[in-house]
PLY file of the C-alpha trace (Angstrom):
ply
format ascii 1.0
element vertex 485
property float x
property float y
property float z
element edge 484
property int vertex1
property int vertex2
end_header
-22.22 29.85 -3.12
-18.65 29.12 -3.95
-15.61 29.10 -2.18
-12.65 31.49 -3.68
-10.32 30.46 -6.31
-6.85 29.92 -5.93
-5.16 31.84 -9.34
-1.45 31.60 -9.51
-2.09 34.78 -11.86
-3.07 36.90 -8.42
-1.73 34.66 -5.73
1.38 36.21 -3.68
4.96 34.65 -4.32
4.80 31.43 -2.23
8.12 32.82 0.01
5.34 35.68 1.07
2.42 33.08 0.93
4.23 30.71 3.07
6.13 33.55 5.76
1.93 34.19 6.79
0.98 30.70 6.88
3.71 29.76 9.25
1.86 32.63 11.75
-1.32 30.11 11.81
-0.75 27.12 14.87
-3.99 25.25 14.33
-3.58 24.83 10.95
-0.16 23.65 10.69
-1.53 21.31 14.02
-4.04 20.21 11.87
-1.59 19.12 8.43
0.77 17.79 11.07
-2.12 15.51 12.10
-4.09 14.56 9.34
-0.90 14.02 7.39
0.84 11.85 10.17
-2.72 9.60 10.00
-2.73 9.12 6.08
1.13 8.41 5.92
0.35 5.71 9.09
-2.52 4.30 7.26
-0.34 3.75 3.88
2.33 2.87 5.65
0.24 -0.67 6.37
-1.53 -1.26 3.27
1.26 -0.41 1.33
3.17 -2.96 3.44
0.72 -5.67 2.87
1.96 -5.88 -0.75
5.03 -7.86 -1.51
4.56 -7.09 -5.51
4.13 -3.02 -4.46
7.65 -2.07 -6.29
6.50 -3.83 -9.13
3.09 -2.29 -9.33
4.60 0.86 -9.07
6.88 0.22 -12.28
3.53 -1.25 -14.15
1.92 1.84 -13.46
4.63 4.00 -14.63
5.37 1.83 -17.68
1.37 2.64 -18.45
1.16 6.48 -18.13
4.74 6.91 -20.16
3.29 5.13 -22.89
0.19 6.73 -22.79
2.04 9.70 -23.21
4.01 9.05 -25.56
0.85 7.63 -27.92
-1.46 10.26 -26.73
-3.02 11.42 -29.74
-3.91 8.17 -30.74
-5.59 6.85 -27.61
-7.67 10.30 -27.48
-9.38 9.75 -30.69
-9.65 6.11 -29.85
-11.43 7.25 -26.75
-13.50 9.78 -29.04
-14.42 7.47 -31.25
-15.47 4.87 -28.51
-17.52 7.45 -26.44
-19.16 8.42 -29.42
-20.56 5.12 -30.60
-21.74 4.64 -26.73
-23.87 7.49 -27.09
-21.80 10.20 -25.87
-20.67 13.65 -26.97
-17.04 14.71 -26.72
-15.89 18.51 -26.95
-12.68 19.48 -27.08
-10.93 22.86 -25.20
-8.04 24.23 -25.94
-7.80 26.24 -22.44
-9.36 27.21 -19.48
-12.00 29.76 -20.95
-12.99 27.46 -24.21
-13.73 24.73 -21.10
-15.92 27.29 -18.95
-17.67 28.15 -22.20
-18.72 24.77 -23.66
-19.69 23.59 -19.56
-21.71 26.77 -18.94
-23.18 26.65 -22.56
-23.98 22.82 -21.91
-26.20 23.63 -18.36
-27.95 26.41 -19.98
-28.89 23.79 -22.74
-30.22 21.22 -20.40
-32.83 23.91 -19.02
-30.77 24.15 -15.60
-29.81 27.12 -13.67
-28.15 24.27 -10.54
-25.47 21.59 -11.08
-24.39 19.08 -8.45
-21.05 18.56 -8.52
-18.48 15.56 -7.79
-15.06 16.94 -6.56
-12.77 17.89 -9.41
-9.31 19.30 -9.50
-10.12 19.90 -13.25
-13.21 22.39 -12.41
-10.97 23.91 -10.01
-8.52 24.64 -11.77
-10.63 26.62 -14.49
-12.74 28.46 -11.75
-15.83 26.66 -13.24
-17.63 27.35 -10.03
-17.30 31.48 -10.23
-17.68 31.18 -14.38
-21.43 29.11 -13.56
-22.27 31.49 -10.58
-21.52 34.62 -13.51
-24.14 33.12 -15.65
-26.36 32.37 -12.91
-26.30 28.50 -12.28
-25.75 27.68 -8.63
-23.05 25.04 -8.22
-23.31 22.55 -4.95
-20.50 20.52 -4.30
-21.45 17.40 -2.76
-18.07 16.09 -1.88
-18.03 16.75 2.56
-14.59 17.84 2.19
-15.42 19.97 -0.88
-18.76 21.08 0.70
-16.79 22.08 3.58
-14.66 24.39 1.68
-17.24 26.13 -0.11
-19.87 27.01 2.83
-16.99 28.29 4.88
-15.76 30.30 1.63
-12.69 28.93 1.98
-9.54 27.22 -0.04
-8.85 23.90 -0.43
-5.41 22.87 0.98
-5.37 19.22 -0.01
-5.16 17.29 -3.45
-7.17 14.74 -1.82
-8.38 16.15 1.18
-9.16 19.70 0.06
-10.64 20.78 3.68
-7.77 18.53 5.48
-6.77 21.89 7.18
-9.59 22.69 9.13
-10.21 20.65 12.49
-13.81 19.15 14.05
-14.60 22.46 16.09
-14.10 24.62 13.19
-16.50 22.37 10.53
-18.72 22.62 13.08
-18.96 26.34 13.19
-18.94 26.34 8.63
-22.17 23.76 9.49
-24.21 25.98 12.67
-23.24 29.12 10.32
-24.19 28.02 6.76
-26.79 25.04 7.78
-28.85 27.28 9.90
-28.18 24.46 13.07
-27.30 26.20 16.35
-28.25 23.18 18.13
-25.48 21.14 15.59
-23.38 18.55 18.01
-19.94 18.18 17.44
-19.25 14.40 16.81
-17.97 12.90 13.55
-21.59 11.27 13.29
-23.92 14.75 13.87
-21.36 16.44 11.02
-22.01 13.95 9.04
-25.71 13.49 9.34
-25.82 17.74 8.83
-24.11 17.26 5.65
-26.03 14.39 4.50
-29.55 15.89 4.99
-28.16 19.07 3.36
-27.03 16.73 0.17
-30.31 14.66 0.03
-32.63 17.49 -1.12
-30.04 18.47 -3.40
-29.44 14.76 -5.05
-33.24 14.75 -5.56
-34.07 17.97 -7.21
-31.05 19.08 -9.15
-31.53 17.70 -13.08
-28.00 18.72 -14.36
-24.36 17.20 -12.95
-20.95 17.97 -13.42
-17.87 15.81 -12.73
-14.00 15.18 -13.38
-12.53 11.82 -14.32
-9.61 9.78 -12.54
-9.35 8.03 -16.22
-10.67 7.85 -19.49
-10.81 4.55 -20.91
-9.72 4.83 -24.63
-10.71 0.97 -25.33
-13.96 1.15 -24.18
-14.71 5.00 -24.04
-15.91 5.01 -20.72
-15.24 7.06 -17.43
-13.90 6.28 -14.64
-14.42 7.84 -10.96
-12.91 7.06 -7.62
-14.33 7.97 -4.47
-15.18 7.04 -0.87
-18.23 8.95 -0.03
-21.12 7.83 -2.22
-21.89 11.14 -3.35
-20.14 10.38 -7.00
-22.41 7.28 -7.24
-25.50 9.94 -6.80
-24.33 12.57 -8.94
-23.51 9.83 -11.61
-27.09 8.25 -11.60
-29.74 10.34 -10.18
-29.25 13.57 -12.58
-30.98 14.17 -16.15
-27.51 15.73 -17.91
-23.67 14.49 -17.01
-20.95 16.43 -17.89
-17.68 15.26 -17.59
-14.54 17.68 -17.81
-11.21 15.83 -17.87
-7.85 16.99 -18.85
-6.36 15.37 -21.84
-4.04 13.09 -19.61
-6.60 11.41 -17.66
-6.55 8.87 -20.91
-5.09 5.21 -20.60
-5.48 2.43 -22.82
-7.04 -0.45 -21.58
-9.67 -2.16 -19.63
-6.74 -4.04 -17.69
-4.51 -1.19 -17.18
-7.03 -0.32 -13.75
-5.81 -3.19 -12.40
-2.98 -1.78 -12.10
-4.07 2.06 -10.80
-6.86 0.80 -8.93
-4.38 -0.93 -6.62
-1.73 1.87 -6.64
-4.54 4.97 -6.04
-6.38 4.32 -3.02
-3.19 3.05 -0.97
-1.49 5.99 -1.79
-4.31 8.45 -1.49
-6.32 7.66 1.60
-4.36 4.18 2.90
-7.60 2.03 1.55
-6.85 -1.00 -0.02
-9.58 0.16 -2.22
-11.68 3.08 -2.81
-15.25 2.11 -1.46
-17.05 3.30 -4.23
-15.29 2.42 -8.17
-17.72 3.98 -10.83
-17.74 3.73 -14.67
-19.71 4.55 -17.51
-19.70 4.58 -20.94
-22.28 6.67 -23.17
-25.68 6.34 -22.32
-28.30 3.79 -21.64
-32.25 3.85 -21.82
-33.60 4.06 -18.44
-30.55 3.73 -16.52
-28.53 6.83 -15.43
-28.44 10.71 -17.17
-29.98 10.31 -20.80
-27.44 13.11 -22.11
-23.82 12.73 -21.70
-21.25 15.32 -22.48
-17.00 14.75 -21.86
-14.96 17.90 -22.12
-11.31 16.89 -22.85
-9.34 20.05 -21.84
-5.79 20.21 -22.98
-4.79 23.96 -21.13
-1.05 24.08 -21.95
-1.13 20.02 -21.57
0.25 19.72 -24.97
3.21 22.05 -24.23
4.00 20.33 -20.79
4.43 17.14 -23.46
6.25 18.15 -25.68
8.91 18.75 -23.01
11.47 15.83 -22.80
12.51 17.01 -19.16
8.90 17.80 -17.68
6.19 15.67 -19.62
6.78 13.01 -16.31
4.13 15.61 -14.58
1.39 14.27 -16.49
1.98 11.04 -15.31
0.00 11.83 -11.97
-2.80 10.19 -10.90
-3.44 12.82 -8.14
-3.15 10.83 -5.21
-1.46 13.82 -2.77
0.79 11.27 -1.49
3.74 13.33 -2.08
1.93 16.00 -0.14
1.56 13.85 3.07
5.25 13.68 3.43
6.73 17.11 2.15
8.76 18.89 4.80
7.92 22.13 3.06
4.04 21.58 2.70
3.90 20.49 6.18
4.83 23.31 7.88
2.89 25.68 5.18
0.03 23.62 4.00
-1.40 23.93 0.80
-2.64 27.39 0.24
0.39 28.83 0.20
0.69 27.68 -2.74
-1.61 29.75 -4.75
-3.06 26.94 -6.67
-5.59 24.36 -6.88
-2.46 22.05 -6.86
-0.47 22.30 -3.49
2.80 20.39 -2.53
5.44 19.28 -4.69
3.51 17.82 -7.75
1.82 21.45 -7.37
5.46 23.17 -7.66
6.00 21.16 -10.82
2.41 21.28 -12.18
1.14 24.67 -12.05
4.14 26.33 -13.20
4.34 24.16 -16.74
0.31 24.95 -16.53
0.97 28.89 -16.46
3.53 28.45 -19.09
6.37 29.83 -16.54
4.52 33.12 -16.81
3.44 32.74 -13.09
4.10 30.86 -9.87
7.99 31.38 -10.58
8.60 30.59 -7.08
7.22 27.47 -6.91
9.87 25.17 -7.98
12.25 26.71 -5.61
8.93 25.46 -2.88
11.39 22.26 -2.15
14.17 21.00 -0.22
15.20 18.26 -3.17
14.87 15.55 0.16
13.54 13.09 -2.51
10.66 11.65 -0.51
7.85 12.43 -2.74
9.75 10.11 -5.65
9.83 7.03 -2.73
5.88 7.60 -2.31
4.61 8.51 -5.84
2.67 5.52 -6.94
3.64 5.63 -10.79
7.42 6.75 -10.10
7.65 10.50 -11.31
10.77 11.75 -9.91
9.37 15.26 -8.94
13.29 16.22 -7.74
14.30 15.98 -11.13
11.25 17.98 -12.72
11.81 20.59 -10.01
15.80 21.10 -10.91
14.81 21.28 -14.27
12.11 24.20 -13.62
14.40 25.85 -11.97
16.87 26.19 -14.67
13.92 27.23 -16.71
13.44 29.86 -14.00
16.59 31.34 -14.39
16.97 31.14 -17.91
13.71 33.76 -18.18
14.94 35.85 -15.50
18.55 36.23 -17.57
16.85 36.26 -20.35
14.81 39.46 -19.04
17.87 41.31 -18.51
18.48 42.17 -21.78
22.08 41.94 -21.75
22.57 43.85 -18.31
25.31 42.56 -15.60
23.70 39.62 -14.16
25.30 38.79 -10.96
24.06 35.00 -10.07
24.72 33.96 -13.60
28.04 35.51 -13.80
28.77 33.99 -10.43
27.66 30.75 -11.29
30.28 30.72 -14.22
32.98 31.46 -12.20
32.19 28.44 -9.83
32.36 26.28 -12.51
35.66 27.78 -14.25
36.93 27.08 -10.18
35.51 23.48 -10.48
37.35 22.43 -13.75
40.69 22.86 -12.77
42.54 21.60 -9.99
44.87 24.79 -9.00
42.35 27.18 -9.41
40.24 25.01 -6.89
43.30 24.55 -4.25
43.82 28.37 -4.86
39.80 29.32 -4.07
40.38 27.38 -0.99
42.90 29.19 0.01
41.49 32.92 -0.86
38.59 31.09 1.10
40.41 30.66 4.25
42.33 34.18 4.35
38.98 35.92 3.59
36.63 34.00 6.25
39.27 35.23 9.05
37.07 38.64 10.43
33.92 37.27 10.01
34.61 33.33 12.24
32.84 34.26 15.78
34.39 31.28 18.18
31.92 29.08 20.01
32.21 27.63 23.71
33.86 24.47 22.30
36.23 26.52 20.40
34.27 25.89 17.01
34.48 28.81 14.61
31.34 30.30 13.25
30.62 32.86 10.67
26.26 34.32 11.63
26.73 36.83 8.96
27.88 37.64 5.10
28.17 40.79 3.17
25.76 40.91 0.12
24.37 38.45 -1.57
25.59 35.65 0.24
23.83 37.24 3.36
21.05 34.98 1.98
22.36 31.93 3.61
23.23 33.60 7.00
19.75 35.08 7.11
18.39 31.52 8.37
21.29 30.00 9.33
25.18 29.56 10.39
28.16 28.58 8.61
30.71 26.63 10.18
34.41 28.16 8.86
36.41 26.11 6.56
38.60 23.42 8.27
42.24 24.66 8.32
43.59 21.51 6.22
41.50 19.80 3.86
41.62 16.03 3.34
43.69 16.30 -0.14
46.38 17.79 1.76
46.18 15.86 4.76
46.83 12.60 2.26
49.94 14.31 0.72
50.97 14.96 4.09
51.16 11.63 4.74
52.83 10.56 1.49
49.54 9.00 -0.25
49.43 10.79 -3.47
49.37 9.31 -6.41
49.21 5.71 -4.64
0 1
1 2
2 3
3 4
4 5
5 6
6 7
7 8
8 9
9 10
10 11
11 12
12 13
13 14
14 15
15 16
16 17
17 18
18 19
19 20
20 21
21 22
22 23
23 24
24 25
25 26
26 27
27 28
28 29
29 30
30 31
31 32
32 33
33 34
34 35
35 36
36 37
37 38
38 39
39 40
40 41
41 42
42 43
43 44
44 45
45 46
46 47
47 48
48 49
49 50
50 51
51 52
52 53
53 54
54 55
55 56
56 57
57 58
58 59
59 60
60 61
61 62
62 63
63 64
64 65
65 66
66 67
67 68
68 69
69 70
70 71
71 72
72 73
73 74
74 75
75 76
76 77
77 78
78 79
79 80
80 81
81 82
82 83
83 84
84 85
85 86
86 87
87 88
88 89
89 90
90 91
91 92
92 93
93 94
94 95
95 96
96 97
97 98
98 99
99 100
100 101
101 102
102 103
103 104
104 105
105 106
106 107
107 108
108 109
109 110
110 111
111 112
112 113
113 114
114 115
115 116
116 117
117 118
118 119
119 120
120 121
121 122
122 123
123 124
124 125
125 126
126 127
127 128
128 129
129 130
130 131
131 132
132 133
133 134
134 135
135 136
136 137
137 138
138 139
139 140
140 141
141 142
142 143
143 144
144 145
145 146
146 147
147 148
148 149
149 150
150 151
151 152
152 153
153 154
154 155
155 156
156 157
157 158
158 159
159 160
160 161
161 162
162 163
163 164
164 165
165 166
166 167
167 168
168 169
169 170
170 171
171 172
172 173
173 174
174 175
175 176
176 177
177 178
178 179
179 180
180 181
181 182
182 183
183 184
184 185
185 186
186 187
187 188
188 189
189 190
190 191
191 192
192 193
193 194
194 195
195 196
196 197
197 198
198 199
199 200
200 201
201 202
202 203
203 204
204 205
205 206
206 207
207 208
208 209
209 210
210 211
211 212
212 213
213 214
214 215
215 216
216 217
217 218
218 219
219 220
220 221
221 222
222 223
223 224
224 225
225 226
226 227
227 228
228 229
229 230
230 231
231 232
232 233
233 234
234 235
235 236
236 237
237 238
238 239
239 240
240 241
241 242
242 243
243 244
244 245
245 246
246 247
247 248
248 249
249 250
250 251
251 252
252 253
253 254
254 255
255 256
256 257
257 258
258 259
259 260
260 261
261 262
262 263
263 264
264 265
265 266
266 267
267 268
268 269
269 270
270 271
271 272
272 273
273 274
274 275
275 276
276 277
277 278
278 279
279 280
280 281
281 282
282 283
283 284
284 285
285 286
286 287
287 288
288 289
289 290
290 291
291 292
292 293
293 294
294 295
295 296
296 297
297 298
298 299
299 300
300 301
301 302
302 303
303 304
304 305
305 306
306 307
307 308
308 309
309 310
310 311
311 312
312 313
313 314
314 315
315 316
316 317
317 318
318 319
319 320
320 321
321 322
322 323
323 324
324 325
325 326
326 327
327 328
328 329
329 330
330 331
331 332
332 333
333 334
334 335
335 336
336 337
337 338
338 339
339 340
340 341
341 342
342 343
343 344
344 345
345 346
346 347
347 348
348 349
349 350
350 351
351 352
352 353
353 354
354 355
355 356
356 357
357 358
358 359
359 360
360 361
361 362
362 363
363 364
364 365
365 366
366 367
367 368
368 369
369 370
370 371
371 372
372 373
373 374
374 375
375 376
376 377
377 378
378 379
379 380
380 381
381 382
382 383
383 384
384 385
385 386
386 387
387 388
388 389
389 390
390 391
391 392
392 393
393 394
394 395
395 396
396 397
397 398
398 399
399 400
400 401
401 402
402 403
403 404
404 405
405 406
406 407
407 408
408 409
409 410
410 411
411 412
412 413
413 414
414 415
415 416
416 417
417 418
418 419
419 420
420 421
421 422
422 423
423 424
424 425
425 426
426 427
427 428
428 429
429 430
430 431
431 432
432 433
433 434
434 435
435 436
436 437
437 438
438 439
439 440
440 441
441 442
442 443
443 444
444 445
445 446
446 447
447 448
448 449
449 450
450 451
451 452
452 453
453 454
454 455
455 456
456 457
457 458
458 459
459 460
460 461
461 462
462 463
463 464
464 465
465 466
466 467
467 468
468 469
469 470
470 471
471 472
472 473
473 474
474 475
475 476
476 477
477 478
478 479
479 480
480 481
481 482
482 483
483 484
């Protein structure tokens, strides 16, 4: 009972991805909507906060020096969780992660895990890898739930079902839930999913959950959420296992003083999250008596140990970048191909795939900038993406093995034009003289060119291009005797 996996191994080329998503109305209605309340609701809270620039440059000041001093706060985290009582495993990729969490349920005697959402599971496909060795995996999360009794894929960082409207939850629930008689108000959805939870909280011995941060002082775990189900998953089970990647980590006690203020206003527009859980290790009669924590690198250490991208593990998965992306939008998130949509997804899951997949990605932007204004801890996602890209290009010149490669060969000539004055003036011209059959005058008299030979037929293919302006402004001022003055 899982939903399918989004692999950026399989998924199609998010140009092909997103050309069928722009087909379906109701969902883009339904991003448009949910996306236009959540950037409303941060809007105010955010507003409420006269220090809010400031807390944004404390929070970034944390996660860049956790980076830069990871090693050492992960063993001081080790170390820490250990002495509470804890066990900590370590995974060098996806499949080490699915082994040591599937090995870890079959050791506590359980063959069903509750779960808490987690991008982290999601990522690694935990929920197919458990189903494979026979553990049933519930997610207990509504929006989660939703996506996984409808067999579906989550769209949102945050809000993972945030693409499906009341009517349509309503058919997962009559459907999955057995309830023909199911009303459609928020309340009767609710109550459906809650009654379908409760046997579930009380029976299942074994649970599985992510972490919004690891607390290297203390060792403990933190988990945000606004549903309660965390807080039932976190107490009521036998076994916990945690998986977390390795840059879920920060320092100190005090430094969620910080994120806890930045998070919820940028996630969900709450001034805080309604339920703030942490734990450290075990303790006698209180909580699961066996405590696991899976830290997962999965090409984490290689996304470090680049100068230009390691900002991406700064996120503290908020979505807010998603709520006001032009391109996710009009797309939403599965178009992506990944667990991680929008633009931290286009940064993300490329670095996580080692550039061997979701290529395309990075080009998923239109460079507008407005996911650096949003991003609670200041990663400037243009920056990473233009980077990428040059990555991008380097494999695919790379691949030709010394063959004529026309963008790169073009791209040099543009910049021998650039450097030099008369060779600029003289492209203009050659400019001019060539655009002459192709301009198509408008009513106003406006030249036009709708279409270009080749290559550059790329550009036309969406949109127009006004011709070149018969003087440009350099010679206009020498014209009227300005140069050099």
């Amino acid at each position: 009972m899982s939903g399918v996996a989004l692999d950026p191994k399989t998924a199609a080329a998010f140009p092909i991805a997103a050309r069928t998503a722009l087909g379906d109305t109701q969902m883009r209605k339904n991003v448009r909507h949910a996306t236009e309340v959540i950037q409303a609701k941060r809007a105010r809270v955010v507003a409420e906060m006269p220090d809010w620039q400031q807390l944004r440059e404390a929070g970034k000041q944390i996660r860049q020096h956790t980076m830069e001093h990871l090693d050492y706060y992960l063993q001081e985290f080790e170390a820490n969780c250990t002495r509470a009582g804890g066990v900590v495993h370590w995974a060098r990729d996806a499949e080490e992660a699915r082994r040591i969490v599937v090995e870890l349920v079959k050791a506590s005697g359980s063959d069903e895990v509750i779960k808490i959402k987690s991008m982290t599971t999601e990522e690694i496909q935990l929920n197919a890898a458990l189903e494979r060795a026979g553990v049933h995996a519930y997610e207990t999360d509504l929006a989660e739930l939703i996506i996984q009794l409808g067999e579906d894929q989550p769209s949102h960082i945050v809000v993972p079902a945030l693409h499906k409207n009341r009517q349509q939850i309503r058919e997962i629930f009559k459907r999955r839930m057995n309830l023909p008689e199911l009303g459609e108000t928020p309340q009767d959805l609710a109550d459906a999913a809650r009654m379908f939870l409760r046997e579930k909280f009380l029976r299942v011995k074994t649970g599985v959950s992510g972490a919004n941060f690891l607390i290297a002082e203390t060792g403990g775990v933190c988990i945000v959420e606004s549903e309660g189900n965390g807080r039932m998953c976190l107490t009521l089970p036998e076994t916990l296992i945690t998986i977390a990647g390795i840059d879920k980590v920060v320092p100190r006690f005090e430094d969620l003083e910080v994120l806890l203020q930045l998070l919820p206003r940028s996630a969900t527009g709450e001034r805080m999250n309604p339920y703030n859980s942490i734990w450290t290790g075990v303790r006698e009669g209180d909580g699961p008596q066996t405590f696991h924590v899976v830290l997962m690198d999965n090409a984490r250490t290689e996304i470090l140990a680049d100068k230009d991208g390691r900002n991406t593990l700064n996120c503290i998965r908020c979505g807010a970048c998603l709520n006001v992306c032009p391109v996710y939008r009009q797309t939403g998130g599965q178009a992506y191909g990944s667990v991680y949509a929008g633009p931290i997804g286009a940064i993300l899951t490329p670095q996580l795939q080692e550039m061997h997949h979701a290529e395309s990605l990075p080009f998923a932007s239109s460079l507008c900038g407005a996911c650096y204004e949003v991003c609670p801890v200041k990663i400037n996602i243009p920056e990473v993406l233009i980077h990428l890209r040059g990555k991008v290009v380097q494999q695919k010149t790379a691949g030709v093995s010394g063959l004529f490669d026309v963008e790169a060969v073009a791209m040099k000539a543009m910049g021998m034009i650039f450097k030099s004055e008369r060779r600029f003036r003289a492209a203009q011209r050659l400019g001019r003289m060539s655009e002459t059959p192709l301009v198509r005058k408008d009513g106003q008299g406006v030249g036009w060119i709708s279409w270009l030979p080749g290559m550059l037929g790329g550009w036309t293919q969406v949109r127009d291009l006004q011709e070149m302006p018969k003087e440009t402004f350099r010679d206009w001022w020498e014209k009227r005797g300005k140069h050099g003055k």
